[in-house]
C-alpha positions as CSV (number, residue, x, y, z in Angstrom):
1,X,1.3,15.5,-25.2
2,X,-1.2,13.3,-24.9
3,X,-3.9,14.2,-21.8
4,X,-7.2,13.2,-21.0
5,X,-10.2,15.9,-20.3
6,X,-10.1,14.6,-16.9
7,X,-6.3,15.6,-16.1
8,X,-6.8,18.7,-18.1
9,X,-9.6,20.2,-16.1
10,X,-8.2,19.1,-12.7
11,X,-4.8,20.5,-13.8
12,X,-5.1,23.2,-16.4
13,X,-7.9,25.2,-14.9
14,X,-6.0,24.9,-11.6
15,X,-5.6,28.3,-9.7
16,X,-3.5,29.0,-6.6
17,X,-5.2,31.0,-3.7
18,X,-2.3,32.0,-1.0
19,X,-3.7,34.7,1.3
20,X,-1.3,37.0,2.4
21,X,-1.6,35.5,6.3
22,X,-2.0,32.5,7.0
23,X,-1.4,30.2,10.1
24,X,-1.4,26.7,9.9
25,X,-2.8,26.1,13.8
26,X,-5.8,28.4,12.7
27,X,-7.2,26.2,9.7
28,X,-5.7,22.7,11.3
29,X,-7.7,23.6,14.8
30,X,-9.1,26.8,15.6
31,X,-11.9,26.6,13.3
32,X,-12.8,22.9,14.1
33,X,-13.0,23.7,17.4
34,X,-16.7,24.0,17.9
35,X,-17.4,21.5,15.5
36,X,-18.0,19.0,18.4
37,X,-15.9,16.5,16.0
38,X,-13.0,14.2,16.8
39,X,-9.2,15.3,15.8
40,X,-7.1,12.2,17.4
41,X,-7.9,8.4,18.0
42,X,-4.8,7.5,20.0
43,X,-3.9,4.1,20.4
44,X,-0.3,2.6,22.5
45,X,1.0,-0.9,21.4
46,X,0.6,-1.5,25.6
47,X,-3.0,-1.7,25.1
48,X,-3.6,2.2,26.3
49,X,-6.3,4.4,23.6
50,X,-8.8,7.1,23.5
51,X,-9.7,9.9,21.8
52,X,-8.6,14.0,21.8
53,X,-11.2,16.4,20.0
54,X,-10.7,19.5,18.4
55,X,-12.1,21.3,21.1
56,X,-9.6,20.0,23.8
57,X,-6.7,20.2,20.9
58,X,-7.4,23.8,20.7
59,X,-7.9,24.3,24.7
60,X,-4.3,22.2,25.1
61,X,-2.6,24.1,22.6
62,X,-3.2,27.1,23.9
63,X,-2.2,26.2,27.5
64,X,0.9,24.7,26.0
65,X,1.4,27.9,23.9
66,X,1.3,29.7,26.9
67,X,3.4,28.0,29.0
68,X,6.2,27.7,26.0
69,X,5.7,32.1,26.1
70,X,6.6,31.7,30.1
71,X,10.0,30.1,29.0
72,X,10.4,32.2,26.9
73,X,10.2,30.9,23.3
74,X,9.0,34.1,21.1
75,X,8.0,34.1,17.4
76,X,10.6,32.2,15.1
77,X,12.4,30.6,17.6
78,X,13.2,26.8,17.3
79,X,11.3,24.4,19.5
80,X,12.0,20.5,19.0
81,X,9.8,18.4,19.3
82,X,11.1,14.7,19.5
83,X,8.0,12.3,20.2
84,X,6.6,9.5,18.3
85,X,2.5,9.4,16.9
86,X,0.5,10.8,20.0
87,X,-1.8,13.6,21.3
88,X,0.7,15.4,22.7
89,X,3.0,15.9,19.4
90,X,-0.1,17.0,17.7
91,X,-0.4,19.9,20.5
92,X,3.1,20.9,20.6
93,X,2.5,21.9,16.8
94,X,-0.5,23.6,17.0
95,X,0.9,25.8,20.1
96,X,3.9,26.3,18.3
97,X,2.3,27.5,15.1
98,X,-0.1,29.5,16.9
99,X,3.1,31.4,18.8
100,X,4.8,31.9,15.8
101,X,7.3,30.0,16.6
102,X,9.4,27.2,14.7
103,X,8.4,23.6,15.5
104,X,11.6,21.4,14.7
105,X,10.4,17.6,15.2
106,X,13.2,15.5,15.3
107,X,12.7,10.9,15.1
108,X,13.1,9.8,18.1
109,X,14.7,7.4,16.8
110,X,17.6,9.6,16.9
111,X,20.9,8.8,18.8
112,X,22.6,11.4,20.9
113,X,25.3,12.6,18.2
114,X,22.3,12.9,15.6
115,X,20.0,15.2,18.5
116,X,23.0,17.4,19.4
117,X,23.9,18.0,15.5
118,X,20.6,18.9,15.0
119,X,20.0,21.0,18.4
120,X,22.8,22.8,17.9
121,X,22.8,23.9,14.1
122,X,19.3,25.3,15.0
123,X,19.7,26.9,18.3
124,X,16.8,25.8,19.8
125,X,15.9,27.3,22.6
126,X,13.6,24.3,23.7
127,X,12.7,20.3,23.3
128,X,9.7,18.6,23.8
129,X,10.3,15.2,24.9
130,X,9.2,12.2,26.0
131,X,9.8,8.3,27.3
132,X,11.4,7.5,24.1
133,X,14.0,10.0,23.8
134,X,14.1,11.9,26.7
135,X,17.6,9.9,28.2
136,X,19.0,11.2,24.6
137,X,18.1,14.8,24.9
138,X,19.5,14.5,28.2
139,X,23.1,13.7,27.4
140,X,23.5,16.0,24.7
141,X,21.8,19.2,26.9
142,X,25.1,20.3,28.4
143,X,26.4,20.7,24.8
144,X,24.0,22.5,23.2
145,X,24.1,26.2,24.9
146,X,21.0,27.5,23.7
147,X,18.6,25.0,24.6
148,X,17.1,26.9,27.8
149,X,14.7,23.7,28.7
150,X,13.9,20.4,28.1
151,X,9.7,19.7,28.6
152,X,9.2,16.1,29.9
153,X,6.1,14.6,28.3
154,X,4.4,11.3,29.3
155,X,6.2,8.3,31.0
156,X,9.5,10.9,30.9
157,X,7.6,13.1,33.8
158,X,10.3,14.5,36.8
159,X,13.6,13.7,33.4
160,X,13.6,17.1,32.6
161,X,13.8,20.6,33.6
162,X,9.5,21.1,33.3
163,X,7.5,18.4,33.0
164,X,4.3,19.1,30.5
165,X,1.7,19.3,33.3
166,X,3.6,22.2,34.9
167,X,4.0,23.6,31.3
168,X,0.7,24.2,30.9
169,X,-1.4,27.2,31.9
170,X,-4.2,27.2,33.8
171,X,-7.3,25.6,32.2
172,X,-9.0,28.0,30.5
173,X,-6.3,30.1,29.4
174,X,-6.6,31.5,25.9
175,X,-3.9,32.8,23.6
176,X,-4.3,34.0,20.6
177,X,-2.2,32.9,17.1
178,X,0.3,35.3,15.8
179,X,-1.0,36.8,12.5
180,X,2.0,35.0,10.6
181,X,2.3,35.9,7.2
182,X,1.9,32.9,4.6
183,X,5.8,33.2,4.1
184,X,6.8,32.8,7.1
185,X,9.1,30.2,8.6
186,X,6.5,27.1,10.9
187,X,9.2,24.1,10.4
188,X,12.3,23.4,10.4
189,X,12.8,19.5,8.7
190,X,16.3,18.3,8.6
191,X,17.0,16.3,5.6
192,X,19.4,13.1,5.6
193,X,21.8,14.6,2.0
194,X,23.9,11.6,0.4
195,X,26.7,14.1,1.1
196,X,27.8,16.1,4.4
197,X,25.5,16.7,7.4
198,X,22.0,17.1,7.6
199,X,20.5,20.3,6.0
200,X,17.9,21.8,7.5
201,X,14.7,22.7,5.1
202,X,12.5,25.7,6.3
203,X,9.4,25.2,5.5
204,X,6.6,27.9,5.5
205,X,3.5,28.5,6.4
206,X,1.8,28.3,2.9
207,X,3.4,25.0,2.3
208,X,1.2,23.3,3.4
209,X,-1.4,25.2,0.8
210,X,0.7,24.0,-1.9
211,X,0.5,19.8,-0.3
212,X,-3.2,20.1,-0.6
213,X,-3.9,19.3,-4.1
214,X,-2.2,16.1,-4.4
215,X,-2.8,14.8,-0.8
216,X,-6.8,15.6,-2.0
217,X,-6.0,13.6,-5.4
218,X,-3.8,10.8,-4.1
219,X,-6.1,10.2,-1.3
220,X,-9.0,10.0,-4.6
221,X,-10.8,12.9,-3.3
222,X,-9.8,13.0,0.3
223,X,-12.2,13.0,2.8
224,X,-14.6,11.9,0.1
225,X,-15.9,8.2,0.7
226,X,-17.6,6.2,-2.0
227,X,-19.4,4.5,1.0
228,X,-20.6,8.0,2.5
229,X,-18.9,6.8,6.3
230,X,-16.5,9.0,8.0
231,X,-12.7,9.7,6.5
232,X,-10.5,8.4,8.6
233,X,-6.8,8.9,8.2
234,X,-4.1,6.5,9.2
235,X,-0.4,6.4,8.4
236,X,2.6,4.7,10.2
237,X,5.1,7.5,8.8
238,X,6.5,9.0,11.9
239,X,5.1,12.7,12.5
240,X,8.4,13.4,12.6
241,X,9.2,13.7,9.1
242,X,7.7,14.8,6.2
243,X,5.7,12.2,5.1
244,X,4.0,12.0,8.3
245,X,3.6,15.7,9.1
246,X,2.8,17.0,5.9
247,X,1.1,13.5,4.3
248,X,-0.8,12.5,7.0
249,X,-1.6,14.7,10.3
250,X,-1.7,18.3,9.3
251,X,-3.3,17.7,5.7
252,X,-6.0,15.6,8.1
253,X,-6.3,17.6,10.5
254,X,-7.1,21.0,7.8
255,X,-10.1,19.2,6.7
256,X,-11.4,18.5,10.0
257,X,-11.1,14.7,9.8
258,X,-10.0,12.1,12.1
259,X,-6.5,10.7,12.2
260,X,-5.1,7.7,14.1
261,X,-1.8,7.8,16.1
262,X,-1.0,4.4,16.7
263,X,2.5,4.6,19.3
264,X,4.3,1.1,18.7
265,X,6.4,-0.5,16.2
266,X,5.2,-1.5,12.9
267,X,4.1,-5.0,11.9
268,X,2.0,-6.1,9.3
269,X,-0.8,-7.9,11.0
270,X,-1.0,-5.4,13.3
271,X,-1.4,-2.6,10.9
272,X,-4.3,-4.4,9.3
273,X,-5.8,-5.1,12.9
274,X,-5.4,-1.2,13.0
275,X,-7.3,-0.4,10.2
276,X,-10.0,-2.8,10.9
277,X,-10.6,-1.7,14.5
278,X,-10.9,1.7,13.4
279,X,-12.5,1.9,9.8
280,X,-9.5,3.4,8.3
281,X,-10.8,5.1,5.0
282,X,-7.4,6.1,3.6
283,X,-4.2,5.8,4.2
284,X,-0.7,6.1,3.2
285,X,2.0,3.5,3.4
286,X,5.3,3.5,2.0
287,X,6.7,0.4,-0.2
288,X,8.8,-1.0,2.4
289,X,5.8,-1.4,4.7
290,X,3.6,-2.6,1.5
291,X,6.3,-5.4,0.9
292,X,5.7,-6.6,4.4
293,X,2.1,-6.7,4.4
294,X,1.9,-8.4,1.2
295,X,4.4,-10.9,2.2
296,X,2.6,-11.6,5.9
297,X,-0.5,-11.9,4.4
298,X,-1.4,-12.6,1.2
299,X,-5.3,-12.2,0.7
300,X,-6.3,-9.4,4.0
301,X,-9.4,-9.1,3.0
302,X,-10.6,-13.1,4.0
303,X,-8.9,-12.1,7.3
304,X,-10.3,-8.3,8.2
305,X,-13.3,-6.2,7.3
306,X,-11.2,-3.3,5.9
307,X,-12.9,0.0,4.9
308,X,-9.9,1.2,3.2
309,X,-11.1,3.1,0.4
310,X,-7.3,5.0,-0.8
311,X,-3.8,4.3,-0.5
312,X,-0.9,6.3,-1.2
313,X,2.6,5.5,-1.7
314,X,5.9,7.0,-1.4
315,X,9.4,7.5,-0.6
316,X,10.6,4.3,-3.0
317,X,9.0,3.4,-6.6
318,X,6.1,0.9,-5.4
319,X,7.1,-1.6,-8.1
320,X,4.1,-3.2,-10.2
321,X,4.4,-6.4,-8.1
322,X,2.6,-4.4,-5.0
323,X,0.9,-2.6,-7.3
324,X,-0.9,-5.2,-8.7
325,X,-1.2,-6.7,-4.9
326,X,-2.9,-3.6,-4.3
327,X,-5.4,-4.3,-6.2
328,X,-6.1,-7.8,-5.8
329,X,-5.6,-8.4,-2.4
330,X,-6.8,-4.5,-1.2
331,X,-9.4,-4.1,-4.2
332,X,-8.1,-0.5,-4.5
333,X,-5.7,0.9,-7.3
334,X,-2.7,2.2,-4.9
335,X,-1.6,6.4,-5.8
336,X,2.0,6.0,-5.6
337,X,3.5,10.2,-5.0
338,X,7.3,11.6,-5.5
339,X,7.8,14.6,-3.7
340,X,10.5,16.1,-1.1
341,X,10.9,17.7,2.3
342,X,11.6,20.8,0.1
343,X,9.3,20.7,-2.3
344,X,6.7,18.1,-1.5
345,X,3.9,16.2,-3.3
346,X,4.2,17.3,-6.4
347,X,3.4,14.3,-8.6
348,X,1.5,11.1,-8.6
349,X,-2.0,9.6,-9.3
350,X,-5.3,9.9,-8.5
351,X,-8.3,7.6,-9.3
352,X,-11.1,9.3,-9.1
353,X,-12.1,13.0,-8.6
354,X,-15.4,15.0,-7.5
355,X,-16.5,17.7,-8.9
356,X,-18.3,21.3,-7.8
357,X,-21.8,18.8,-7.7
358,X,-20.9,16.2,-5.7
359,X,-20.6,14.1,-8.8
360,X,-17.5,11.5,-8.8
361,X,-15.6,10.9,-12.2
362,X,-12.3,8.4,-13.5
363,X,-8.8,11.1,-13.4
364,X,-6.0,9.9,-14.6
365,X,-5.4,6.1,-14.6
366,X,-2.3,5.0,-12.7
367,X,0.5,2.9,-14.9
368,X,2.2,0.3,-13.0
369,X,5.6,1.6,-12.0
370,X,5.2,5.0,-13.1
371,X,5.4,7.9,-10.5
372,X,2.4,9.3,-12.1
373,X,1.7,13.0,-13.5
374,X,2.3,16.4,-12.0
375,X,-0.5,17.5,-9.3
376,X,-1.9,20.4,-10.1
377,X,-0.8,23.8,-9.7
378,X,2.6,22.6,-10.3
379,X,4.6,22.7,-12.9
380,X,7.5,19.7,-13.4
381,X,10.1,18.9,-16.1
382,X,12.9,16.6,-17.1
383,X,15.8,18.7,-17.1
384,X,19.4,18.2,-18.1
385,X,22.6,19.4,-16.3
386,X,22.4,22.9,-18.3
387,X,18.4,23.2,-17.1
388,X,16.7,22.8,-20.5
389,X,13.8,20.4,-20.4
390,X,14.5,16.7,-22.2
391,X,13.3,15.0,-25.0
392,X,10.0,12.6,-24.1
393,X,11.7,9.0,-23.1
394,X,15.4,10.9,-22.3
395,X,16.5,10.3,-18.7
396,X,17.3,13.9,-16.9
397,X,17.0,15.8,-12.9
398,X,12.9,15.5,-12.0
399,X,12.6,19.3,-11.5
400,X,9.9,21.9,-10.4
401,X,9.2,25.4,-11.3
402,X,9.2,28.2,-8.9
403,X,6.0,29.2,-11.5
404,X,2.9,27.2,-12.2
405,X,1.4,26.6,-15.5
406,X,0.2,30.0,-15.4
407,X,3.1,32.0,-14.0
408,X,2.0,32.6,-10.1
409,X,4.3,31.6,-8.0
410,X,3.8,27.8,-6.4
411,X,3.4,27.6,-2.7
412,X,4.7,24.4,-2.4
413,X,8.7,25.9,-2.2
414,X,10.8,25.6,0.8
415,X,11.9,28.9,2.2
416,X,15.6,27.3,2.0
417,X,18.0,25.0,4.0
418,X,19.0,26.8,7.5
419,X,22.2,29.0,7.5
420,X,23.0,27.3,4.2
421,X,22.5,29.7,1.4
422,X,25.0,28.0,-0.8
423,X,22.8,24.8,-0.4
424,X,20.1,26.8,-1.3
425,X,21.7,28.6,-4.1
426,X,22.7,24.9,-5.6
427,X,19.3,23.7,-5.2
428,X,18.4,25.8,-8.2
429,X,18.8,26.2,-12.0
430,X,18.5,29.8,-14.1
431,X,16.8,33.1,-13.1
432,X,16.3,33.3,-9.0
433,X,12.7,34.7,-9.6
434,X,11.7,31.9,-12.1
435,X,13.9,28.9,-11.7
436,X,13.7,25.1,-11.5
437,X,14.2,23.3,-8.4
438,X,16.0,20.4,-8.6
439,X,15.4,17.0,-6.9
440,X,18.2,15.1,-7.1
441,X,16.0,12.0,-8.8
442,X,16.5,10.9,-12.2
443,X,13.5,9.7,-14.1
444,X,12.2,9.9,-18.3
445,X,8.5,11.5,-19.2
446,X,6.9,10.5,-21.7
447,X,4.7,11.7,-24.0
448,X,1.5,11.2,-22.3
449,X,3.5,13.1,-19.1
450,X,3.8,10.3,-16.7
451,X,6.8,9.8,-15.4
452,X,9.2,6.9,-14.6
453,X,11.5,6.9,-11.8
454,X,15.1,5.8,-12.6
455,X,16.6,6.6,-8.8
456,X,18.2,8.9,-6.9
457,X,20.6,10.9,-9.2
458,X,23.5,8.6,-6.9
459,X,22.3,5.7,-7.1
460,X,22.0,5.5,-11.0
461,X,25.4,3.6,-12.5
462,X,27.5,1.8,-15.3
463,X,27.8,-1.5,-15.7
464,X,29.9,-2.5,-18.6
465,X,29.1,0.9,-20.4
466,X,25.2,0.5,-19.6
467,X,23.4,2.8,-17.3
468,X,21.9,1.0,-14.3
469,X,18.5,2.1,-12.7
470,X,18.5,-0.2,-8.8
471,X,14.5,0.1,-8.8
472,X,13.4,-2.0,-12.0
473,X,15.7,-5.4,-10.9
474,X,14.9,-4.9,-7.0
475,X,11.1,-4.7,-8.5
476,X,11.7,-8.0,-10.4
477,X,13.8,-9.5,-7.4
478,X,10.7,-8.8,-4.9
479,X,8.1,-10.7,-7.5
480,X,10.1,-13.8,-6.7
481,X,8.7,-15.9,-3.6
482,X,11.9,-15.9,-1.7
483,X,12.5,-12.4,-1.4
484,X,11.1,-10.4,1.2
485,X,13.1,-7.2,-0.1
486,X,16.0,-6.2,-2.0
487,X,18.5,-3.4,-2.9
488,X,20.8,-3.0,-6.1
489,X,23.9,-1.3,-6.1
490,X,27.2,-1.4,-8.0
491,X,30.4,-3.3,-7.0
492,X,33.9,-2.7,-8.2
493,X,34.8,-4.8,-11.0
494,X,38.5,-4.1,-12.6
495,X,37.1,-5.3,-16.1
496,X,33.4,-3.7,-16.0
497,X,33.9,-0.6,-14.2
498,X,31.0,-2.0,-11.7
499,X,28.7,-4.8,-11.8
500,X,25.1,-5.0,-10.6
501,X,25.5,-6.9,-7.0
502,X,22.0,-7.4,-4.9
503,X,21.5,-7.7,-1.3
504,X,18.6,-9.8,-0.7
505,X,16.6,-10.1,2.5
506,X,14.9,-13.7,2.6
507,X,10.9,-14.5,3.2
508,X,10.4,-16.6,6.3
509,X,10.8,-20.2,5.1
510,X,13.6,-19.8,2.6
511,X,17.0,-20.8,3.0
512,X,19.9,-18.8,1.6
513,X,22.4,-21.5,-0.9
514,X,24.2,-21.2,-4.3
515,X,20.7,-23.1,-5.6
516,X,18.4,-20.3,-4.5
517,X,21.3,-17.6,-5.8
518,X,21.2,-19.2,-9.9
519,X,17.1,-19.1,-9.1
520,X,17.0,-15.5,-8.4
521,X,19.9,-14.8,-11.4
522,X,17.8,-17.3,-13.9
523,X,13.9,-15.1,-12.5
524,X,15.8,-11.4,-13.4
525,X,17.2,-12.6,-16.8
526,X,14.1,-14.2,-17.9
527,X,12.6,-10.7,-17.3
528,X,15.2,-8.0,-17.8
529,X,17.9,-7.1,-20.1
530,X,20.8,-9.3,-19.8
531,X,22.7,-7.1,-18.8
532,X,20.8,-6.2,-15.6
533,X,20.9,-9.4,-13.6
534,X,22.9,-9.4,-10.5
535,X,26.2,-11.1,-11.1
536,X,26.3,-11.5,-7.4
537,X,24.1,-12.0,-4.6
538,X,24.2,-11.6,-0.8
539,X,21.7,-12.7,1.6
540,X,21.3,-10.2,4.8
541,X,19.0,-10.2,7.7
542,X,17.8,-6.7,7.2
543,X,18.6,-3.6,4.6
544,X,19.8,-0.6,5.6
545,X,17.3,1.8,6.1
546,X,16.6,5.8,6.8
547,X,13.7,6.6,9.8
548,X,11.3,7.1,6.5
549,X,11.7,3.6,5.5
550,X,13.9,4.5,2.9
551,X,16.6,2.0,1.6
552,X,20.0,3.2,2.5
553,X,21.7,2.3,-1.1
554,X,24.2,4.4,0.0
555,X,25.4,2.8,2.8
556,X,25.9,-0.4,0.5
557,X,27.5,1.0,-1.8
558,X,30.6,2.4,0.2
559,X,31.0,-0.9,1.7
560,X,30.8,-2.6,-1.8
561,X,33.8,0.0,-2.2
562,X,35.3,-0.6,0.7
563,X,35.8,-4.0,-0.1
564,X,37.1,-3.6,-3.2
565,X,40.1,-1.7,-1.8
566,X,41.1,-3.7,0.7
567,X,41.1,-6.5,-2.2
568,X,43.0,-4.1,-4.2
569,X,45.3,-3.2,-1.1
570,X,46.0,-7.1,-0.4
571,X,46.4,-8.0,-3.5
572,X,49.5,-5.2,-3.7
573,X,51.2,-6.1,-0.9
């Protein structure tokens, strides 16, 4: 396989160093707290900001920590945490890691039947609420036994059984972290499956170990800066889920960096107000929010003085129309990542690394719609259903070994999913002590080891005996003017098995019609295979999507079904 020098000396001489304890509230704030710096730049979309240092993180947290201890939360129980991006989320986790405990942050975005699932497969024994989900926790307390107390933060003061201020010890008061061993349980993530209910991944302490190399490499060096200023992190991913926890604050926070929390909904031109106002360095930004921004506006830089310097991308394939955005529009080459709640960022790109003097050289060059190569200290395959690794260029299950390149264990690994050990058990291919971990996603290597998504193992069908990837035609659909986004799924067809269908969300000024439908069929078969252009359109206000910004296929796909049997079903009568 073809790899440059650059790749090989970031990846091959890679070596893991996992102490045997290790406490993620001790490297993300304890140390920084006499550094004088600055941990959180908080900002409401009511006009309310300022600032929290690591110093008064630290002195919170451990008021917080003790007044969680007074309620009675010991080491491993589950606390949730259900708050958007603000200082007081970042102090419940720190408190919470410090006591040993399990921080469960659930969106709060979440109804009442998704909190009480989620409560009470957990048993948590306390939530952490505030203004925007507090009325939620609320009506799901009385059926969820072992949640002893509901903490109202912010607006939500006098809504619960303790409000934060009386949760907190006297100033002052100092507790110290448990010694947790790097194995050890700090989060419990509950992951939306395509099948079932929600399973919840425990993740452990040395996790977050085994993020840092590719949060450092997609972020090109993170906190380097070309321009020597301050790194400064911002991310709309809610903290609540991986992607904002484990890409954004806690990776920030290790290093002793600033990170914006921004409470308010997302909108393009605000996000680029954001970034200006603040001299946001790097950054990551999934596709869906991408889309937007490059749609709202075209050329940001004749509009704000941005300092953005990296951008990673994740969750969807990016697509080379963004991608080539990206660079015009941003002047930056975006790191599009793949990684999981279980076993997260484990591949992607990285422009530009520095090494052991300070000096700054090219790493591996990004390729337009590929997901990129593996980080290092990981080591990742295309497997088939049996677990053998593919042929270069054969589609197969994106998998990770519990082993890097040279046989220590990788500390990226969930602990497993929550009372689910058959989950857990299916998760994984061959011998328990050196197996793969399977992701679900189907992609092809090849031979220079980049690899190419293909979708979610689920999403991947048959149209007329060929095998449909949704990414590649929603790519081509989103390079047309009119389309703001898309999704590409298969609908019931008694001759075809399936054919490709599109659901296309419209750029302001369009109009949907039969004309615009032939445009977008005549743009995908100009560009695709001919068998890949949607034999049927339909124009929706909005996609389906998860709380990641995820595109709910899924969900389109059972109604396409759906559909098709009640044609079926009127048809017979």
């Amino acid at each position: 396989m073809a790899r440059t020098d650059e790749y090989d000396a970031l990846h091959g001489g890679f070596r893991w160093q996992v102490p045997e304890f290790f406490n993620i509230a001790e490297v993300c704030c304890t140390r920084w707290a006499a550094s004088g710096g600055n941990a959180i730049r908080w900002e409401h979309e009511d006009g309310g900001a300022g600032t929290l240092g690591y110093a008064e993180l630290d002195a919170a947290a451990d008021r917080l920590a003790a007044g969680l201890r007074t309620l009675g939360v010991q080491r491993g129980d589950r606390v949730a945490v259900v708050m958007p991006q603000r200082p007081e989320t970042a102090i419940a986790h720190i408190a919470l890691y410090r006591l040993g405990a399990v921080a469960m942050p659930l969106s709060m975005l979440f109804g009442p039947e998704a909190l009480a699932f989620r409560l009470q497969d957990s048993g948590a024994r306390v939530a952490i609420a505030d203004e925007t989900s507090i009325a939620n926790v609320n009506a799901v307390r009385a059926e969820c036994p072992a949640l002893a107390h509901v903490v109202a933060a912010g607006a939500a003061a006098g809504q619960g059984s303790v409000d934060w201020s009386a949760a907190l010890a006297p100033p002052g008061t100092r507790v110290a972290a448990v010694r947790t061993k790097a194995d050890d349980a700090a989060v419990l993530i509950y992951t939306s499956g395509t099948t079932g209910p929600p399973k919840g991944a425990l993740i452990p302490h040395r996790a977050l170990i085994g993020n840092l190399t590719g949060f450092v490499c997609s972020q090109n060096w993170f906190p380097h800066t070309a321009s020597g200023a301050p790194a400064v992190f911002w991310s709309p991913a809610d903290w609540a889920w991986t992607g904002g926890l484990m890409d954004a604050l806690l990776p920030t926070l290790y290093f002793g960096r600033e990170i914006v929390a921004y409470q308010g909904r997302f909108a393009p031109e605000r996000a680029f107000e954001l970034m200006e106002r603040h001299g946001v360095t790097h950054s990551f930004l999934f596709p869906t929010a991408l889309k937007a921004m490059m749609k709202a506006v075209p050329a940001p830089r004749t509009r704000y003085a941005l300092k953005l310097e990296a951008v990673m991308s994740a969750g969807e394939a990016v697509g080379d129309a963004v991608f080539a955005w990206c660079r015009k529009a941003l002047g930056l080459t975006v790191n599009e990542m793949f990684g999981q709640t279980e076993i997260n960022y484990i591949v992607g790109n990285c422009q530009s690394y520095r090494d052991g003097k300070g000096r700054v050289h090219a790493a591996w060059p990004a390729r337009p719609g590929s997901m990129g190569r593996p980080y290092p200290g990981h080591r990742v395959a295309v497997i088939d259903d049996a677990g053998h690794e593919c042929p270069r260029g054969t589609p197969g299950d994106v998998a990770v070994h519990r082993l890097d390149v040279h046989g220590a264990p990788d500390p990226v690994f969930f602990l497993g999913y929550w009372k689910n050990e058959r989950a857990t058990r299916a998760k994984f291919t061959g011998d328990p002590a050196a197996s793969w971990c399977r992701t679900g996603d189907t992609a092809v290597m090849d031979e220079d080891g980049y690899l190419w998504y293909q979708g979610r193992s689920d999403d991947v069908f048959k149209a007329a005996g060929y095998r449909i990837g949704p990414s590649e035609i929603e790519n081509c659909l989103v390079k047309q003017p009119a389309v703001a986004n898309a999704a590409v799924v298969p609908k019931p067809d008694a001759e075809r098995g399936a054919v490709v269908k599109a659901y296309v969300v419209l750029a302001p000024g369009f109009v949907a019609g039969e004309a615009l439908v032939a445009e977008l069929q005549r743009h995908v078969r100009g560009r695709l295979a001919p068998y890949e252009y949607p034999k049927e359109i339909e124009f929706i206000d909005a996609l389906p999507m998860t709380t990641t910004g995820k595109v709910q296929r899924r969900v389109l796909r059972l109604q396409e079904e759906q559909r098709a049997r009640a044609a079926w079903n009127a048809t017979a009568r």
